[in-house]
N, C-alpha and C positions, 0 to 999 in steps of 0.2 A: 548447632544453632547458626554460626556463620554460614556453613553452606546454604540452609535454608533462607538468610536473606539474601544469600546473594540471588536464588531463584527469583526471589520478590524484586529486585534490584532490574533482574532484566526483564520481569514481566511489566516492568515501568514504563524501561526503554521502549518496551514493543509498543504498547500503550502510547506514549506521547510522541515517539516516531513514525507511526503507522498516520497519525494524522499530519503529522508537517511534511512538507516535502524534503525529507533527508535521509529515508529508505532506510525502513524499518529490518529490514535485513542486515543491509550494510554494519549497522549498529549491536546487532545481536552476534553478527560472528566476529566483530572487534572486542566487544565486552567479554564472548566468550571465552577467545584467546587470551583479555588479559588476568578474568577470575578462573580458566581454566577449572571449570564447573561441573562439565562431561569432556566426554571422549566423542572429538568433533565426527563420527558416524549417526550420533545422533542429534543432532546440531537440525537437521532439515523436520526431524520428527518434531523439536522443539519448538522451532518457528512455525509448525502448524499448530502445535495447541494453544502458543499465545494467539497467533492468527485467530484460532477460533474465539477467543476473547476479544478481539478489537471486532471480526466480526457480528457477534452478540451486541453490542454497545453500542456500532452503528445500525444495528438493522431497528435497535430500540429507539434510537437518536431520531431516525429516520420515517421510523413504523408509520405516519402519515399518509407519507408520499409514498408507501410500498404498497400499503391495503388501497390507496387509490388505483396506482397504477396497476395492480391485480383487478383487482372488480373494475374497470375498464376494459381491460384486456379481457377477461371473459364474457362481459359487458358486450362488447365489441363480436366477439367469436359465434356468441349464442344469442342474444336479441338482436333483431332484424328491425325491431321498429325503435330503435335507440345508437343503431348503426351509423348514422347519419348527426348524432348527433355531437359538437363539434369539440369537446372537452373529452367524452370519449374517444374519438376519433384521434384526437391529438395523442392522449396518455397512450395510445396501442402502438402510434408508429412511434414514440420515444421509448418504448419496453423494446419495439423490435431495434431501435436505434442502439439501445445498449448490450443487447444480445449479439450485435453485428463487431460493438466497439473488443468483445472479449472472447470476439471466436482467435484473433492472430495470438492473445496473449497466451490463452488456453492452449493452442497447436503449437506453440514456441516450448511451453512449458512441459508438455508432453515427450517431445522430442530430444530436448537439450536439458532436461531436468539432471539425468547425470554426468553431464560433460560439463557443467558449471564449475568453474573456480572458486574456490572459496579461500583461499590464500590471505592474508592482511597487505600482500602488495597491488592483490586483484581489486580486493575491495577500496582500498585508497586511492587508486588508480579513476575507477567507476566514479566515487563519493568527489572524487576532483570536478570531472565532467559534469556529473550532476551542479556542482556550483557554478562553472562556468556557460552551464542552460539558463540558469535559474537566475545569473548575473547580466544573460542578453536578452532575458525576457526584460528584466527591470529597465533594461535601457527606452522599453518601449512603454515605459509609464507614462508615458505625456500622449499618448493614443488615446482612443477613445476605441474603448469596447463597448460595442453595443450590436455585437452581430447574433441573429439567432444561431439555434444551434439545430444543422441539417446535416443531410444522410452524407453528404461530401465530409464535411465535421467530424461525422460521425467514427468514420472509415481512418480517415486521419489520426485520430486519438487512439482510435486501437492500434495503427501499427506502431505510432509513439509507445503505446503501453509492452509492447513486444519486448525494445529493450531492458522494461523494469523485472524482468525475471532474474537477470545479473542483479549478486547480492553490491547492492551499493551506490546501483540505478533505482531513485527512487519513485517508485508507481504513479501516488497522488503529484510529487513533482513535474514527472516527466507528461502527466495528464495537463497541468496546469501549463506547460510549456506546449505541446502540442493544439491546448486551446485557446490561449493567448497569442500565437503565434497566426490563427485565424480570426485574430479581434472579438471573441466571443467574452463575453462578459464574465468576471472570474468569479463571482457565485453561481453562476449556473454551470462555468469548469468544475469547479468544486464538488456540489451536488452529482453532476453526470461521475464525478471522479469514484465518489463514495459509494453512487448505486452501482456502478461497475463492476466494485468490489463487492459489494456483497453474492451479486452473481457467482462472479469467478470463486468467492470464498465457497461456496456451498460443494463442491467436490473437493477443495482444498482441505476443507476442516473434516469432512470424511473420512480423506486417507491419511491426514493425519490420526484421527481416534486410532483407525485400521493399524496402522506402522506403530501407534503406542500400546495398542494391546500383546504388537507379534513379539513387542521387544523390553515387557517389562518387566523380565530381569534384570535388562540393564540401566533403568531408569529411573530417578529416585522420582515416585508416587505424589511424594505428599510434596516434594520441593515444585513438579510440572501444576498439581494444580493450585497450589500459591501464584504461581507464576502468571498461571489463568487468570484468576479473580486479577490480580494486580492491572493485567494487561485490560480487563473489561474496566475495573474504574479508571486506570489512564486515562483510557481510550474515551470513554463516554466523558469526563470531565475537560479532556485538550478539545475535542471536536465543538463542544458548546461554548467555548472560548476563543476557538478558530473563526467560525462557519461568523459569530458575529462582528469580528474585526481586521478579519483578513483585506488585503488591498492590495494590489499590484507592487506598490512604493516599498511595502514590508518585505516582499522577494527580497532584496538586497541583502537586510539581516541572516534569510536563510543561504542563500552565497556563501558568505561569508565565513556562514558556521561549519557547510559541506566542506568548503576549502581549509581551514584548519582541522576539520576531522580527517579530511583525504591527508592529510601531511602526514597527523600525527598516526594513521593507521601506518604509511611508508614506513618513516622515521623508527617506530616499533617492530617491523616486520625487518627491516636491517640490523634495527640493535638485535633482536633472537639469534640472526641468520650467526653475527660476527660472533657472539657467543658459544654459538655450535661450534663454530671453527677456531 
């Protein structure tokens, strides 16, 4: 029974971390190390099944602005006498805008997906950085954001999202910092942040199902889809609590919180080490 909450426990964490900027990753391989839950080989499978739970939540959160931007974008492709017009027209080049923003994340991840550190001093390391982005974004709260969001924008944020494949570097964060940092308005950082992800989620959560059927011997079943549900109500209840009271001013608190988690990930990764020895 404890192990089973503890599944619940970090399908929370993915949940309410996937949506803040404090890297939902970061979080899951420090919780893992400290409930030592599984056997960290399957730590990446893990973060893709909650993954597929935050993404189900936001794409439902979302579902609107997806079915627009879809029936636009075909809208667009296949009628000729609606081509032109300008809502349409808009929703296709911001589909292709976001397709552009996660082609560097997607080739990053591809590439480096098994050369990644997952260490508790890699991760505290990252989770520092991350507050110390997301503390020089806050410096620039007295700006005025109000820039749209273009193909220059666009390109920016993706290569910002590159370094979120490092567990500790977080994604939605480092998107918010890359679109802030071009004056663009932090609900529409935000939004771009989350349809972003849901792109990039749809081969994510594929190979993870893939990677949890090759390895469910060594998986416990019923604790991975606890885990799920958990992560999809997080996720869907943090996002509709976010998306309506976020503010540039609020970064600070998340600082704050990166930079005591980046410690106390160190702090713990030295007390194991001196212990071993």
């Amino acid at each position: 029974m404890l192990e089973i909450l503890k599944y619940i426990i970090l399908g929370i964490i993915q949940g309410v971390t996937e949506v803040f900027p404090v890297s939902s990753s970061g979080h899951l391989t420090i919780f893992s190390h400290v409930f030592r839950t599984f056997d960290p080989s399957v730590l990446t499978v893990f973060l893709m099944i909650t993954n597929l739970g935050s993404f189900i939540a936001l794409l439902f959160f979302f579902r609107k602005d997806v079915i627009v931007l879809i029936k636009s974008f075909f809208t667009f492709l296949f009628n000729k006498e609606k081509r032109n017009d300008p809502a349409v027209k808009e929703d296709f080049v911001y589909t292709w805008k976001l397709v552009v923003a996660v082609i560097p994340i997607g080739i990053a991840g591809l590439l480096l997906e098994k050369y990644l550190p997952t260490s508790l001093l890699a991760v505290g390391l990252a989770l520092l950085i991350t507050g110390v982005l997301l503390f020089i974004v806050y410096t620039l709260r007295n700006k005025k954001f109000e820039a749209e969001l273009t193909w220059k924008n666009a390109i920016i944020i993706g290569l910002f999202q590159t370094t979120a494949i490092m567990p500790g570097i977080s994604r939605s964060g480092i998107t918010l910092i890359g679109g802030l940092s071009q004056k663009v308005e932090i609900k529409k950082v935000l939004k771009f942040s989350f349809l972003s992800y849901l792109i990039i989620s749809v081969p994510v959560s594929i190979k993870g199902i893939a990677d949890a059927f090759s390895k469910s011997e060594s998986i416990n079943v019923l604790g991975y889809f606890l885990a799920f549900v958990a992560s999809f109500l997080a996720t869907y209840i943090t996002v509709k609590i976010l998306y309506k009271s976020v503010k540039v001013k609020n970064l600070v608190y998340f600082a704050i919180y990166c930079l005591l988690m980046g410690g106390f990930a160190i702090i713990y990764h030295f007390v194991r080490w001196t212990k071993k020895y």
